[in-house]
C-alpha positions as CSV (number, residue, x, y, z in Angstrom):
1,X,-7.9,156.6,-97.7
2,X,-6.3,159.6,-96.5
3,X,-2.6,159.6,-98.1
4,X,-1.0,161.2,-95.7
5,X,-1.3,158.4,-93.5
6,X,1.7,156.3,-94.5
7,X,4.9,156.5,-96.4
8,X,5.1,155.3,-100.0
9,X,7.3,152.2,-99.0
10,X,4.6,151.3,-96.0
11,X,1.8,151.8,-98.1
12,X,3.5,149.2,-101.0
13,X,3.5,146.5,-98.4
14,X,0.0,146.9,-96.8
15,X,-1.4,147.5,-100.7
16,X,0.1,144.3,-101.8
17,X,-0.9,142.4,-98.9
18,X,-3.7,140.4,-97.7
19,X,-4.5,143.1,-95.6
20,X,-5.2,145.3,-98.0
21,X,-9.0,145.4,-97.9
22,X,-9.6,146.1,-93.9
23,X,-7.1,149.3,-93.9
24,X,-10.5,151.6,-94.0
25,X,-12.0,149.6,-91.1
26,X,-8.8,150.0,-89.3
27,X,-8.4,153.2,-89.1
28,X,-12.2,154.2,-88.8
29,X,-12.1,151.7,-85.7
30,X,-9.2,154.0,-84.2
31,X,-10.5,157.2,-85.3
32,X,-14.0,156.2,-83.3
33,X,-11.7,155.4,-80.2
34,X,-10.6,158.3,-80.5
35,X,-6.8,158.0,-80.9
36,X,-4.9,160.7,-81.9
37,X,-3.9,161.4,-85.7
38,X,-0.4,160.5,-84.9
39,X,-1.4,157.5,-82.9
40,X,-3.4,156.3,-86.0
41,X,-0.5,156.7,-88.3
42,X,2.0,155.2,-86.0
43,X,-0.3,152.0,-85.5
44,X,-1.1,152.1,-89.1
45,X,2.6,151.7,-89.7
46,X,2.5,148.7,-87.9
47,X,0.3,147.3,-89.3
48,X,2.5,147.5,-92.9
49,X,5.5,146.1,-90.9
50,X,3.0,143.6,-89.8
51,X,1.4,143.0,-93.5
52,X,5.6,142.6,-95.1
53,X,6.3,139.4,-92.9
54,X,3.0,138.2,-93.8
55,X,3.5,138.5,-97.3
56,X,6.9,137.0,-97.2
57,X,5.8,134.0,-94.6
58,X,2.9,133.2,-97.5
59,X,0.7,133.7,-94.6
60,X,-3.5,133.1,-95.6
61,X,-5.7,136.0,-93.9
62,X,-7.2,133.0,-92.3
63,X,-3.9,131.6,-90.2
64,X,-3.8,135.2,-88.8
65,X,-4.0,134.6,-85.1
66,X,-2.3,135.6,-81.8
67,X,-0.2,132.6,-82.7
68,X,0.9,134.1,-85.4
69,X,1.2,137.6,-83.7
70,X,3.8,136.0,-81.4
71,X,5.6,134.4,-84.1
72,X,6.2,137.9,-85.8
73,X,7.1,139.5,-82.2
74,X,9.3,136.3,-81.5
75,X,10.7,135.2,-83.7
76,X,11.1,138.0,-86.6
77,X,11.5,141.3,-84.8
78,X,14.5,140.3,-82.7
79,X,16.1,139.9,-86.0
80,X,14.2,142.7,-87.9
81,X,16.5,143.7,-91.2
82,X,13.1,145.2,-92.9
83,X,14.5,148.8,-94.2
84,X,13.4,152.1,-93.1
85,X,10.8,153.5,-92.9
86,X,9.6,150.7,-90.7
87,X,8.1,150.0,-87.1
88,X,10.8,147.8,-84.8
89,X,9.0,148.9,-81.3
90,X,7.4,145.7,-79.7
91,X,5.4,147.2,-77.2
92,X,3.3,149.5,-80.4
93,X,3.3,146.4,-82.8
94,X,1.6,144.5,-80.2
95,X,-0.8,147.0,-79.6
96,X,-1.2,147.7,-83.0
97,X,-1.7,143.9,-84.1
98,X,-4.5,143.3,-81.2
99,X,-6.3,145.7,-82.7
100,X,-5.9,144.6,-86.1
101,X,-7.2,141.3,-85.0
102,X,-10.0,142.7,-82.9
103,X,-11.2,144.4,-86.4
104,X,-10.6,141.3,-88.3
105,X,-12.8,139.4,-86.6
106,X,-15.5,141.8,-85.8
107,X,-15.9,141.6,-90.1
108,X,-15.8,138.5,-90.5
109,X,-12.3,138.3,-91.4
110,X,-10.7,135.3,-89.1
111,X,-12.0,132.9,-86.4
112,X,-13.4,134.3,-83.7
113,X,-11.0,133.5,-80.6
114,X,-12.6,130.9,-79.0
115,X,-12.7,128.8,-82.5
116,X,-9.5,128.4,-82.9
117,X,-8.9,125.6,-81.4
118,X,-10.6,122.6,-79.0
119,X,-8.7,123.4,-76.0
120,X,-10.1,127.1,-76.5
121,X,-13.7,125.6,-77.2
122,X,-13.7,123.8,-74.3
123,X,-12.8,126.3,-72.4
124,X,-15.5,128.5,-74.1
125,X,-18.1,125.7,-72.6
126,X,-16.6,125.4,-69.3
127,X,-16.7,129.0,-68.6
128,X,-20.6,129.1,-69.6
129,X,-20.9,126.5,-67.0
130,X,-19.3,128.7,-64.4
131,X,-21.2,131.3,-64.9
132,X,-24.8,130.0,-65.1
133,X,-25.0,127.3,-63.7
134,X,-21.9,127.8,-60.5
135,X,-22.8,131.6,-60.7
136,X,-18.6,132.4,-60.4
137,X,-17.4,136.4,-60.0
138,X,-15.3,137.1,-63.7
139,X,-12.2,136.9,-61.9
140,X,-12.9,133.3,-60.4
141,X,-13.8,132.0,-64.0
142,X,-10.6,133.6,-65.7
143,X,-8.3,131.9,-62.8
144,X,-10.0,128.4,-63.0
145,X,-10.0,128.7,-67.2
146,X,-6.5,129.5,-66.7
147,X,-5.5,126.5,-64.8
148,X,-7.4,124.1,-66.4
149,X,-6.0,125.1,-69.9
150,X,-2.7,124.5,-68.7
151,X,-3.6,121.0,-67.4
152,X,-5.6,120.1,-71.1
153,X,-2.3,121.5,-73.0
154,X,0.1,119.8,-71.0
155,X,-2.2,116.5,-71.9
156,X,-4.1,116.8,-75.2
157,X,-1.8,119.5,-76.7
158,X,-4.0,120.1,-80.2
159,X,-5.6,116.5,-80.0
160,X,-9.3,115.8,-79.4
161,X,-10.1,116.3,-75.6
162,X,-11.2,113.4,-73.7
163,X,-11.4,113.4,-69.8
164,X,-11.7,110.0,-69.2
165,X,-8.0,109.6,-70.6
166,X,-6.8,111.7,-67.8
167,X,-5.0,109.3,-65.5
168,X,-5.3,109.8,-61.8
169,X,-1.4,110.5,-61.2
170,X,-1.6,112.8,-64.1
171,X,-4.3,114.6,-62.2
172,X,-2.1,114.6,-58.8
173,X,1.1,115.2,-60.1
174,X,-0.6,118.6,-61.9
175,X,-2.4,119.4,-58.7
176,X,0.9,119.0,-56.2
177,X,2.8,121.4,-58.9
178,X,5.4,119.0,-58.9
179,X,8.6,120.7,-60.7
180,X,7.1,124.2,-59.6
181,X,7.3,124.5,-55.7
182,X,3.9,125.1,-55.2
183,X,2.4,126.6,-51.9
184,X,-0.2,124.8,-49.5
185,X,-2.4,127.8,-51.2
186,X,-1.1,126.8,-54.7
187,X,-2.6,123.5,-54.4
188,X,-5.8,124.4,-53.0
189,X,-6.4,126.8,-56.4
190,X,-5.6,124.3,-58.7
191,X,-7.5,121.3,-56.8
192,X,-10.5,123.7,-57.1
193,X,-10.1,124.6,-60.7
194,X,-9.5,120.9,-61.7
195,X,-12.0,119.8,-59.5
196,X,-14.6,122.3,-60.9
197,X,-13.7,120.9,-64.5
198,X,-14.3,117.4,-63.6
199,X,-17.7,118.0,-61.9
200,X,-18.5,119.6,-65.4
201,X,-17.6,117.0,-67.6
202,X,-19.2,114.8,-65.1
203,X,-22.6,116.4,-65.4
204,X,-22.1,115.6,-69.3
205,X,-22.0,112.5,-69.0
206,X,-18.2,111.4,-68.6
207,X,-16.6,108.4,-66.0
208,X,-14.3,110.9,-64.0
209,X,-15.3,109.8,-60.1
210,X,-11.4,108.0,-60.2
211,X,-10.2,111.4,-61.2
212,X,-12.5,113.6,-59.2
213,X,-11.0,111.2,-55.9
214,X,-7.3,111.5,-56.6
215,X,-7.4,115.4,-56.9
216,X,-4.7,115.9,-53.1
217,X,-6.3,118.0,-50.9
218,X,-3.8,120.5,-48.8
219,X,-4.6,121.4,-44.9
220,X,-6.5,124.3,-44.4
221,X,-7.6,126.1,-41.6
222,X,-10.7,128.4,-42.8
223,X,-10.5,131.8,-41.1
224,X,-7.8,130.7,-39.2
225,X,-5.4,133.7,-39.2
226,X,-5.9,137.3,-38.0
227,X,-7.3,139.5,-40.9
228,X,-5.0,142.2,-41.2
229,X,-6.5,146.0,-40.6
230,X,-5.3,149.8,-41.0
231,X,-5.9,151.9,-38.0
232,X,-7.9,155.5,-38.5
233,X,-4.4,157.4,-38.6
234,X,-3.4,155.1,-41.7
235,X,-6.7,155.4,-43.4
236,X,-6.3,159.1,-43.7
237,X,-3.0,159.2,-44.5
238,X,-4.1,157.1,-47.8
239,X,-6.7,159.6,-48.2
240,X,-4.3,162.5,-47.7
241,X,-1.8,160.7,-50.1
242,X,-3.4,162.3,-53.1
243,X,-2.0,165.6,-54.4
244,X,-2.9,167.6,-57.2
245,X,-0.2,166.8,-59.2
246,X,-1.0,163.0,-59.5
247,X,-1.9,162.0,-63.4
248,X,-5.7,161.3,-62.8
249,X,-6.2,162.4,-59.2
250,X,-10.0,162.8,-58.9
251,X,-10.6,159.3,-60.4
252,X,-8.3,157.2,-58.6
253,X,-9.7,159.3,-55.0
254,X,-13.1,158.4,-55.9
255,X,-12.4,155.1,-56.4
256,X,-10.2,154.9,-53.3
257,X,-13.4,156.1,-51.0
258,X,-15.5,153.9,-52.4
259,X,-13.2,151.0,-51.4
260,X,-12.7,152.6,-48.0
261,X,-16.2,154.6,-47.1
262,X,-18.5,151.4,-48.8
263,X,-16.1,148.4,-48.7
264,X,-16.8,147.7,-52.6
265,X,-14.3,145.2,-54.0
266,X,-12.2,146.9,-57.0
267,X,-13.9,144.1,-59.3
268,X,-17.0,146.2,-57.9
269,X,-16.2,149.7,-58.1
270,X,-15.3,149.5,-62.0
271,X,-18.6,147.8,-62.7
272,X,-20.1,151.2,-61.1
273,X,-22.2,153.1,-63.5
274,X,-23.8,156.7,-63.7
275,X,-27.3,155.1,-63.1
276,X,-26.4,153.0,-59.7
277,X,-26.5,156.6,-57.9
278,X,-29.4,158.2,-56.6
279,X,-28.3,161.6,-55.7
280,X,-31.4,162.7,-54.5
281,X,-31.9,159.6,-51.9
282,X,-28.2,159.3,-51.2
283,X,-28.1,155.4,-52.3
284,X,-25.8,153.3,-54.3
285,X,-26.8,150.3,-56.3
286,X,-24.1,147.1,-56.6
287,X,-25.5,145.3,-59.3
288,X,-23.5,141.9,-59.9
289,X,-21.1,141.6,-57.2
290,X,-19.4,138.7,-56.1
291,X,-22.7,137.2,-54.4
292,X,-24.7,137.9,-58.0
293,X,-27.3,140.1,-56.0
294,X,-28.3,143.6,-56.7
295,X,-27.5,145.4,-53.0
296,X,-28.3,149.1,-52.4
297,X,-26.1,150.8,-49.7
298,X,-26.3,154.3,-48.8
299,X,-24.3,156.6,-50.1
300,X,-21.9,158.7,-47.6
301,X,-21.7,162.5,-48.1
302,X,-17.8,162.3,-48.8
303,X,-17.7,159.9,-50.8
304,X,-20.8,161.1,-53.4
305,X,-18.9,164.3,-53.7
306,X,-15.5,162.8,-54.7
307,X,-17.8,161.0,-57.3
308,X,-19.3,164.3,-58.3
309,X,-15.7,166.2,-58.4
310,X,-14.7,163.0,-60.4
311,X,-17.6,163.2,-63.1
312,X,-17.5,167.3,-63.3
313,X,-14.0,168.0,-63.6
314,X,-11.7,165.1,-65.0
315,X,-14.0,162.4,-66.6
316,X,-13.5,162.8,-70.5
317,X,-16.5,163.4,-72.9
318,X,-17.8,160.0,-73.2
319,X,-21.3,157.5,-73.9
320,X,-20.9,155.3,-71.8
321,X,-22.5,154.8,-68.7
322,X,-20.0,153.8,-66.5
323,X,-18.4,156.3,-64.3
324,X,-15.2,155.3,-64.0
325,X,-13.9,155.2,-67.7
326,X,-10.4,155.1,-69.6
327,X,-8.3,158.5,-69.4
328,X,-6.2,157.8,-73.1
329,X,-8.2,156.2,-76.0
330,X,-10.6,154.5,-76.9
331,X,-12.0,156.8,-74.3
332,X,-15.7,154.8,-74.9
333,X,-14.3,152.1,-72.5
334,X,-14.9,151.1,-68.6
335,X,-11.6,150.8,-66.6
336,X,-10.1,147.2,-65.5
337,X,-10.4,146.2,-62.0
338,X,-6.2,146.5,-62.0
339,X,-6.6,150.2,-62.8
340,X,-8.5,150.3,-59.1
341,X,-6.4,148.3,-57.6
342,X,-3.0,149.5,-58.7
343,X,-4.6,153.6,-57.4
344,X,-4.8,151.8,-54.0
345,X,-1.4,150.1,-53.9
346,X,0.4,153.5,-55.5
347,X,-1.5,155.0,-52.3
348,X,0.3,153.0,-50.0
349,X,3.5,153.3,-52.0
350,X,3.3,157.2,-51.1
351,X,2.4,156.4,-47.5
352,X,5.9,154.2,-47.8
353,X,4.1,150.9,-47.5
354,X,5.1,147.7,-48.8
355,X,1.5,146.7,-49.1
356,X,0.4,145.3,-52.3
357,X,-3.5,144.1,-51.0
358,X,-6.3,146.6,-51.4
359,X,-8.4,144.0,-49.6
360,X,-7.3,145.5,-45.9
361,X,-9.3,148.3,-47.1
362,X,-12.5,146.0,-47.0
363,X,-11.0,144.4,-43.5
364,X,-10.7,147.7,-42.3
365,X,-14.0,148.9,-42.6
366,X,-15.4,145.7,-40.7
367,X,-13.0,146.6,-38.2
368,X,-13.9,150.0,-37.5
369,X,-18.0,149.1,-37.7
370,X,-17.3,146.4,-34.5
371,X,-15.7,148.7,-32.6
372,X,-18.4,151.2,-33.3
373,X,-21.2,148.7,-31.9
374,X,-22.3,147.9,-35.3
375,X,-24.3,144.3,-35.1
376,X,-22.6,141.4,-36.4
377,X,-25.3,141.0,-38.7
378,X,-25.5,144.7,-40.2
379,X,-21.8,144.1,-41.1
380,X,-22.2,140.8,-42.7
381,X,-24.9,142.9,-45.0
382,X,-22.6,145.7,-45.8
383,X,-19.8,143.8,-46.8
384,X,-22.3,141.7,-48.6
385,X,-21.5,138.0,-47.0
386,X,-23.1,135.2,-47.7
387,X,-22.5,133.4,-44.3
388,X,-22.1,135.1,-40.9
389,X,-18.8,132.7,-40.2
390,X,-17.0,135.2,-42.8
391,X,-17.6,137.7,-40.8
392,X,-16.8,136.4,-37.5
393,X,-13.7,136.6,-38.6
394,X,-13.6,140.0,-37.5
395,X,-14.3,139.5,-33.8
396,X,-10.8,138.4,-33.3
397,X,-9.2,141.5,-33.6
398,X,-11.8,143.4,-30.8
399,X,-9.0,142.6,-27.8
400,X,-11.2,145.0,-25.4
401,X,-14.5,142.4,-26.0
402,X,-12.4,139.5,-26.6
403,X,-10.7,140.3,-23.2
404,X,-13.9,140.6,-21.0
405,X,-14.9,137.3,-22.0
406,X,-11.2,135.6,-21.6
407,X,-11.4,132.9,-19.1
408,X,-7.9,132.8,-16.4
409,X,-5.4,130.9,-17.6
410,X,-5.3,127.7,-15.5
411,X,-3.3,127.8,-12.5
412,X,-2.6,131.2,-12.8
413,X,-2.0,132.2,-9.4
């Protein structure tokens, strides 16, 4: 190991650690995410601080967990007396320890994540459930998986899980949010996820039609209110909104045209990669969208050149296929469906909006293709609906039709 890399103090307390063994791995795993040299030593660093309190808690490599992570960010740093040199910023010992764990567990070291324990199993089981068998988008599991672990913690806690202990008014209570001032919407998320458990557990086998029947349902009106729209003036003011001297300008405009020019979700346009394009044809594949069906839309002129400009000029040297990738290491990575959204939302921060939804982006476009004469069903296919009724929707904001087919009011003179 290169010595170099950390003091003698640092080095005493990883050497004499547990730890010990995975430093190599450690630092070749940063080194092939390509982190800088000083990003490796400062993280390295960390990773001693991290090592000391293990050491002095009698800590097994085994019990090293995010549990544990939190513990040492918790509950020792605030009250750090460790000497210098030493590491006391939170926001790089948290960094530095996910990492650690990620390497830990890719050797073997600890249990992988969803082992830890049976609330996280179960969860583990749900989500495959989801997924193949209810065929629900990433972001639909990770919200339902949320809310359900809530509701099995607040229950079980670390005991053995058993559905058919759930009492009805348990069920309610957790639903209604009581003690949390829930919204009408709140409660229709949470009956969902709940409901979606119990329909799982029931197809294993377990008694939960009580349960299933006391989840509250809350009034809803589907498609009820006006979907809200930008007008062609705002549209290009977003697209005007991005100047040259915006940290990572080409990506976050190619992302922003595909949102606008092809109505992709954001969830969609980070799953984008290099092979979905063909230049020649001037098509675009969406493989896995919300739906789970490959689509092909063409690909308009403006937007295939902010892709090109993207790919030429700022995308870093990199194997993976995406095409929109990380901009600071590990470089190797696809970017998050936040990084898409937040480009669009610091867009219409600059156009001194308050707007925090990129989804008027995807209203917008179904907007602009009615009043062009588009048929009902061509937009339905664009925007990659399921049913018609969604896009309905849209014919309530088309005053001049909507207006020519208005009856008079009665006795209107």
């Amino acid at each position: 190991m290169e010595p170099d890399l950390l003091q003698p103090e640092p080095r005493r307390w990883l050497s004499t650690s547990v730890l010990a063994a995975i430093e190599g791995e450690y630092v070749s795993y940063l080194r092939a995410g390509r982190y800088h040299s000083n990003t490796v030593r400062v993280y390295l660093a960390c990773v001693a601080h991290f090592a000391k309190w293990v050491t002095e808690e009698g800590l097994g490599l085994l019990q090293i967990d995010e549990t544990v992570q939190l513990q040492f960010l918790d509950t020792h740093l605030p009250t750090c007396a460790c000497h210098p040199p030493v590491r006391k910023l939170r926001h790089e010992l948290r960094v530095a320890v996910r990492h650690l764990l990620q390497v830990l567990r890719s050797h073997g070291q600890i249990a992988l994540a969803e082992q830890r324990d049976r609330v996280s199993t179960e969860l583990a089981a749900f989500d495959r459930h989801m997924r193949d068998v209810g065929g629900l988008a990433d972001t639909t599991r990770r919200q339902r998986a949320h809310i359900v672990r809530r509701l099995l913690i607040e229950r079980f806690g670390d005991d053995e899980i058993d559905p058919e202990k759930l009492a009805p008014a348990h069920v309610r209570r957790f639903v209604l949010g009581e003690g949390r001032c829930w919204s009408a919407g709140a409660v229709r998320v949470a009956g969902g996820a709940v409901g979606c458990y119990l329909k799982f557990r029931k197809m294993l086998g377990d008694d939960v039609g009580k349960l299933l029947q006391a989840i509250p349902r809350a009034a809803h009106w589907r498609l009820a209110a006006l979907p809200d729209v930008l007008s062609p003036a705002q549209i290009d003011a977003v697209l005007a909104s991005f100047d040259d001297w915006l940290p990572s300008r080409r990506r976050a405009y190619a992302m922003v045209r595909c949102i606008t020019d092809l109505g992709l979700r954001c969830s969609e346009v980070v799953k984008l990669r290099i092979d979905d394009i063909d230049w020649r044809n001037g098509i675009v594949r969406i493989a896995r969208t919300k739906t789970h069906f490959t689509d092909t839309l063409p690909l308009p002129t403006v937007t295939g050149i902010a892709i090109a400009d993207y790919l030429r000029h700022e995308r870093p040297k990199t194997n993976n296929r995406a095409i929109f990738v990380r901009h600071v290491a590990p470089y190797d990575l696809p970017i998050k469906a936040g990084v898409a959204k937040r480009a669009v939302t610091a867009a219409f921060a600059r156009c001194g909006w308050h707007r925090t939804d990129p989804h008027v982006l995807r209203h917008s476009i179904a907007s602009r293709l009615l009043r062009d004469g588009t048929p009902m069903k061509h937009i339905a296919d664009i925007l990659r609906h399921r049913s018609l009724d969604t896009s309905k929707i849209y014919t309530k904001i088309d005053i001049s039709r909507l207006s020519a087919v208005a009856m008079p009011w009665p006795g209107r003179a």
